[in-house]
Structures are given as structure tokens and as C-alpha cells.
C-alpha positions as CSV (number, residue, x, y, z in Angstrom):
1,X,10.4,-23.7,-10.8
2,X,11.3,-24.7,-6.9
3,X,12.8,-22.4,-4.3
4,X,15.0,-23.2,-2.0
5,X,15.9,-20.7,1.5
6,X,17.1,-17.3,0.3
7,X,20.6,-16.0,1.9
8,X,20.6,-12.2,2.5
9,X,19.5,-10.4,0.2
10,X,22.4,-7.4,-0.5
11,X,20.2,-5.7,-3.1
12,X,17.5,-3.1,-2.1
13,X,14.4,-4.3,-1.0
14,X,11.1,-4.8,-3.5
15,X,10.2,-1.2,-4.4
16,X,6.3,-0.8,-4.5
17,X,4.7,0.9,-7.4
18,X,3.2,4.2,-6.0
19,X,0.2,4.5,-5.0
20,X,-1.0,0.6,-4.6
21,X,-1.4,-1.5,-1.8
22,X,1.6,-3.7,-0.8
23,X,-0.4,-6.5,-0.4
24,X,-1.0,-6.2,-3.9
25,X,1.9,-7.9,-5.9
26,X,0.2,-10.8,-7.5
27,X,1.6,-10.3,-11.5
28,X,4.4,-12.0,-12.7
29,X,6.3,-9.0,-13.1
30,X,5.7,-7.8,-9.3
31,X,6.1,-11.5,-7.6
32,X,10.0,-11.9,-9.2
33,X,13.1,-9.8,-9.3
34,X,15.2,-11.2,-11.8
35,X,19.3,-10.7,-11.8
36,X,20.8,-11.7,-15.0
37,X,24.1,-10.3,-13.3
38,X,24.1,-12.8,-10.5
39,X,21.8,-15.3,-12.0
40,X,19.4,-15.1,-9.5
41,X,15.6,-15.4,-9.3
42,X,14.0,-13.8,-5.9
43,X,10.7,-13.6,-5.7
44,X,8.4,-11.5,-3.4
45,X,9.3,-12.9,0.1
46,X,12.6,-13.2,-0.6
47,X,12.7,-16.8,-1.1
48,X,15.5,-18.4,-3.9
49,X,14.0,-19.8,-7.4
50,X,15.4,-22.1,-9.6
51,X,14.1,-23.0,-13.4
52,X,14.0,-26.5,-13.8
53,X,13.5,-28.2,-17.3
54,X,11.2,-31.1,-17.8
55,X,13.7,-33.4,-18.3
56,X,15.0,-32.8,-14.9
57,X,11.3,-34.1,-14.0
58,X,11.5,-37.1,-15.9
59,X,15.4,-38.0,-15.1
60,X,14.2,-37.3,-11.4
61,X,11.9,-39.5,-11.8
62,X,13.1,-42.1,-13.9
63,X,16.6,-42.3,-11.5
64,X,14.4,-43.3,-8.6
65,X,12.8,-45.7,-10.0
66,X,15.5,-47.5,-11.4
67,X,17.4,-47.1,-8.1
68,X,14.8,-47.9,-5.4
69,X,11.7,-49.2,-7.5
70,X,8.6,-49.0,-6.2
71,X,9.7,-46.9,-3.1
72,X,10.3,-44.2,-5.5
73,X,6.7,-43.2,-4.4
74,X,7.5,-43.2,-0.5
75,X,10.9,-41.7,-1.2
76,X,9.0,-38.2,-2.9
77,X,6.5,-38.3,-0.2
78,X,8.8,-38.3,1.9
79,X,10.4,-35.2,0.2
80,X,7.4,-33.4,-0.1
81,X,6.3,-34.0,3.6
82,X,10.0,-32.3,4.3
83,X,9.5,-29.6,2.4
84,X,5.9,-28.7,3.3
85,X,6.9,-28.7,7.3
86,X,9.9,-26.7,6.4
87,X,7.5,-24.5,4.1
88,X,4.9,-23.7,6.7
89,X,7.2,-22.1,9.1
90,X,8.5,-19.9,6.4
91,X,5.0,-19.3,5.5
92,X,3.8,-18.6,9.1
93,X,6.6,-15.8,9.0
94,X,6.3,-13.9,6.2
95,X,2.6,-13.9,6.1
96,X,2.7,-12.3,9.6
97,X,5.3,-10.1,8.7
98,X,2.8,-9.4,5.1
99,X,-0.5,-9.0,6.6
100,X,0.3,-8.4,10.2
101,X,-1.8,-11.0,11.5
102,X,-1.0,-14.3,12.6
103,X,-2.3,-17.8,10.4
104,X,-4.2,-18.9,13.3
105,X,-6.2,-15.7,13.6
106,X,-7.1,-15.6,9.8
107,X,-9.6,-16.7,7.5
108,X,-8.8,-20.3,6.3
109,X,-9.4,-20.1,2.7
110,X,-7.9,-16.5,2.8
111,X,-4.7,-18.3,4.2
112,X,-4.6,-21.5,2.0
113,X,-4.8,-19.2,-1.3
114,X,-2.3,-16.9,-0.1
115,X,-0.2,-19.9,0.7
116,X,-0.4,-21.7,-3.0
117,X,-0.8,-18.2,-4.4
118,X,3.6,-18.4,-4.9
119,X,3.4,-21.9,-6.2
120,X,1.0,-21.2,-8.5
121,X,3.6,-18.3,-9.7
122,X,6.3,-21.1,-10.5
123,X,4.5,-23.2,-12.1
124,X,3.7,-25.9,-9.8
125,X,-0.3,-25.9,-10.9
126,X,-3.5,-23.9,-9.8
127,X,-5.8,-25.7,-7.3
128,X,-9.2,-25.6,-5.3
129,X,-9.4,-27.0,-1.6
130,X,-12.7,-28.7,-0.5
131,X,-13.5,-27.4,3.1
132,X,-16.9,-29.3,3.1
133,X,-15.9,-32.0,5.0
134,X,-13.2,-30.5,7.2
135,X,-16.1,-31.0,9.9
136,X,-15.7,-35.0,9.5
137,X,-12.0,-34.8,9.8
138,X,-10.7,-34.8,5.7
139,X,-10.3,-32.6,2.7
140,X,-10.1,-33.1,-0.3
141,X,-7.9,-31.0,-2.9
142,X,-8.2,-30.7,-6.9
143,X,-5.1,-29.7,-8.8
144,X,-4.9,-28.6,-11.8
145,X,-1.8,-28.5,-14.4
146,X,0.2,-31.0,-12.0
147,X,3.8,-30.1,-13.1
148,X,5.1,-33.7,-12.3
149,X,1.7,-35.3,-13.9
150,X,2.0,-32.8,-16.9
151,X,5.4,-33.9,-17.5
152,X,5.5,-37.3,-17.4
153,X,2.0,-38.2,-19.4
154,X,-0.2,-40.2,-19.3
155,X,1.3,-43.7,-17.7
156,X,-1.7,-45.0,-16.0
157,X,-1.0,-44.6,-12.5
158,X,-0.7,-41.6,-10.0
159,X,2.3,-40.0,-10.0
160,X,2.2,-36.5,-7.9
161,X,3.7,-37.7,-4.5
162,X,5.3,-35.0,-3.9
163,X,2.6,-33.0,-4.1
164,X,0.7,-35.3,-2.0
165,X,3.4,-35.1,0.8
166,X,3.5,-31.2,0.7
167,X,0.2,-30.9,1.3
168,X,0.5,-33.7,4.5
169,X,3.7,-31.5,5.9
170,X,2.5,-28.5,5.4
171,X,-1.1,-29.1,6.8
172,X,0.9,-31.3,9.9
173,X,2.3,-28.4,10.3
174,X,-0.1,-25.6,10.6
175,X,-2.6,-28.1,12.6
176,X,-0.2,-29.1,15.1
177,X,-2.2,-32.7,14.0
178,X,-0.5,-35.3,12.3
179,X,-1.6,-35.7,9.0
180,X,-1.7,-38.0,5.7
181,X,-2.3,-37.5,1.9
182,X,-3.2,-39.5,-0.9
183,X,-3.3,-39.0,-4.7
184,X,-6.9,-40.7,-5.1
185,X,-6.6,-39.3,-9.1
186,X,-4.3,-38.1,-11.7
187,X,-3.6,-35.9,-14.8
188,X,-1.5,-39.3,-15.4
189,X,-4.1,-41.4,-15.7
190,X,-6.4,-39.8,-18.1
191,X,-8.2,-37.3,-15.8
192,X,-8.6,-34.0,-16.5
193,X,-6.8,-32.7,-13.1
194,X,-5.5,-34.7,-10.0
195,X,-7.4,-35.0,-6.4
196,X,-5.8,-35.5,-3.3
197,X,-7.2,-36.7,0.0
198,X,-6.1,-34.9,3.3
199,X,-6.9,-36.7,6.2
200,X,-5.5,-39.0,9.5
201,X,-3.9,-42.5,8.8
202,X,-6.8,-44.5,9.3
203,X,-8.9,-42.7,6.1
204,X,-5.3,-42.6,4.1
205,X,-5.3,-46.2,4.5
206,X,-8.8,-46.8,4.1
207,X,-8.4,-45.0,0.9
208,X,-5.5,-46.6,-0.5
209,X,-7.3,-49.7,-0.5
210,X,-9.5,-48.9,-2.0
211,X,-7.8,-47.3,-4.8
212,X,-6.3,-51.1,-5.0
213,X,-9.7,-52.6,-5.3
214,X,-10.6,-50.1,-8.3
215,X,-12.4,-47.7,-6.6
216,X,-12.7,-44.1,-8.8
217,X,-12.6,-41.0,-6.7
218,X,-16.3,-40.5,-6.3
219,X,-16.6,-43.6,-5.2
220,X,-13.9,-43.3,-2.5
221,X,-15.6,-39.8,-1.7
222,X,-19.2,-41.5,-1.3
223,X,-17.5,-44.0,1.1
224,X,-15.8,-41.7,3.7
225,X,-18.6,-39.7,3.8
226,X,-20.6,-42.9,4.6
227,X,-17.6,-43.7,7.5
């Protein structure tokens, strides 16, 4: 599932079940209002959804590669880092207008879950942010149930740019730091779940050579924190 920016909304806002919090709306049921009339998916910020099939994925996929080659990779990066600038000024907006607090003044894993939390709703995978070495400059992030990786199988390289630049725009973004991401491993290669790196140019680089000397992602972990 993807959203894309909701026009006005003519039907009544989200009615909230008596008697519960309203920050409390995290159930299927509660996060989407469904219009079979209009053919519309809203969720709970009011944001457009769309139900994509996998072979969208793979033809998506597949298309670009055939039209660009191996720029396919920069060209969804590219996309992603698009959408996750775009993304974190909707996000900034209706978490404010949700919690009535700003992002900068809240807790940071607080904020990241609440941020995937509607991602995780579509579809797009669960995941866990590592905010041990935030300190040194870099994060790393584990996702699980990759819907690009998931889709495509196993094919023996990485494959979840997109993700990779969502996570760069969005964190850009809400840093006001310019940022880089890397897919260091994959649900596409045989792993169990994908990692990212989060981190400036010069680690993103570092890493990415890495990666082409064979490095695993423990290994490129043991390294930066070496740096």
C-alpha cells in the first residue's frame, strides 16, 4: 500500500470510539476509513492509500531495469529520498496537530515509532532503529518483511532502495543535516531481514566499499565503530 497527498476530505471527520484516548487508533480497523462508494482508502491523518499488487513491484522493478540498467538503484533512491523529505513535513504537521507538541521537543524513539507506526499499517514492513551510535554520527536500522525484498526473492543482491532513500530524506529532513543511506543487507540475499546504514557521505561511501570488497554487515558495523 502507498499514499499519496489527500485532497479534502468532504466526509465527516474520524469519529472516536467513546470513551478512549484519541491518540489511541493503532488497529487496522481504527487507522483506515474505507469507501467502496468512492473507492477510496483514508487512513487516520487523512492521507490517500492505494493497494498495489506485487506484480506492480516486480514490473516496477523490472521496467527500470530494462530501461536505465544499473541506475535503476539511483533512480529509487532517488524516489525514496523525494518522498521521505516530502513525508517529514507532513509528518511534522500532523504529529503536532496529534500530540500537541512539536518533533523537536519529543522523545526520539517516541517520534521514530510514531512515524513508521502508518507504514507498518500498509504493509511496508515492521522495523527497529539502533540509537547506539547516534553519538558517533550513524544509525543503523533493521527491517523486517521488506515489501520490495519480499516481493522480488531471493536474487542475491540488495534491493530496498527505496527504502534506503526514505530513510536518508526523511532523516535530512527532520535534522536539518544532510544525510545518506545504504542497504548493507537484504531479505534478497538470504538474510532473515534487511539493515540499513544512516549516516553522512563519507561513512555511506566507506560502506559501499566495503560491501564491494565482501564485507558482511557485522563486519562493516565493527569497522565504523573502529573509524
Amino acid at each position: 500500500m502507498v499514499t499519496t497527498p489527500s485532497r479534502p476530505d468532504p466526509r465527516p471527520a474520524v469519529t472516536l470510539p467513546v470513551g478512549r484516548d484519541k491518540h489511541a487508533h493503532y488497529s487496522y480497523r481504527d487507522f483506515f476509513r474505507f469507501n467502496r462508494d468512492q473507492g477510496t482508502i483514508i487512513d487516520w491523518n487523512n492521507t490517500q492509500n492505494l493497494l498495489l499488487s506485487e506484480d506492480f513491484i516486480v514490473g516496477l522493478q523490472t521496467g527500470l531495469e530494462r530501461e536505465v540498467g544499473d541506475a535503476s538503484a539511483a533512480v529509487m533512491y532517488t524516489i525514496g529520498m523525494d518522498w521521505g523529505i516530502r513525508d517529514a513535513k507532513h509528518f511534522s504537521e500532523w504529529y503536532e496537530r496529534e500530540y500537541g507538541i512539536g518533533v523537536k521537543q519529543s522523545n526520539l524513539l517516541f517520534l521514530l515509532e510514531t512515524w513508521w507506526w502508518p507504514f507498518t499499517a500498509q504493509g511496508w514492513g515492521k522495523w527497529e532503529v539502533e540509537t547506539e551510535s547516534k553519538q558517533k554520527g550513524f544509525l543503523f536500522i533493521n527491517l523486517f518483511d521488506s515489501m520490495v525484498a519480499r516481493t522480488l526473492g531471493d536474487v542475491g543482491k540488495p534491493v530496498c532502495h527505496l527504502y534506503a532513500g526514505l530513510f536518508a530524506g526523511f532523516f535530512t529532513a527532520m535534522t536539518s543535516r544532510e544525510l545518506a543511506c545504504i542497504e548493507i543487507q537484504c531479505y534478497a540475499m538470504g538474510e532473515t531481514y534487511c539493515k540499513f546504514l544512516l549516516g553522512g557521505q563519507e561513512r555511506i561511501d566507506a560502506a559501499n566499499f566495503w560491501i564491494t570488497e565482501g564485507a558482511s554487515a557485522r563486519e562493516i558495523e565493527q569497522r565504523l565503530h573502529q573509524l
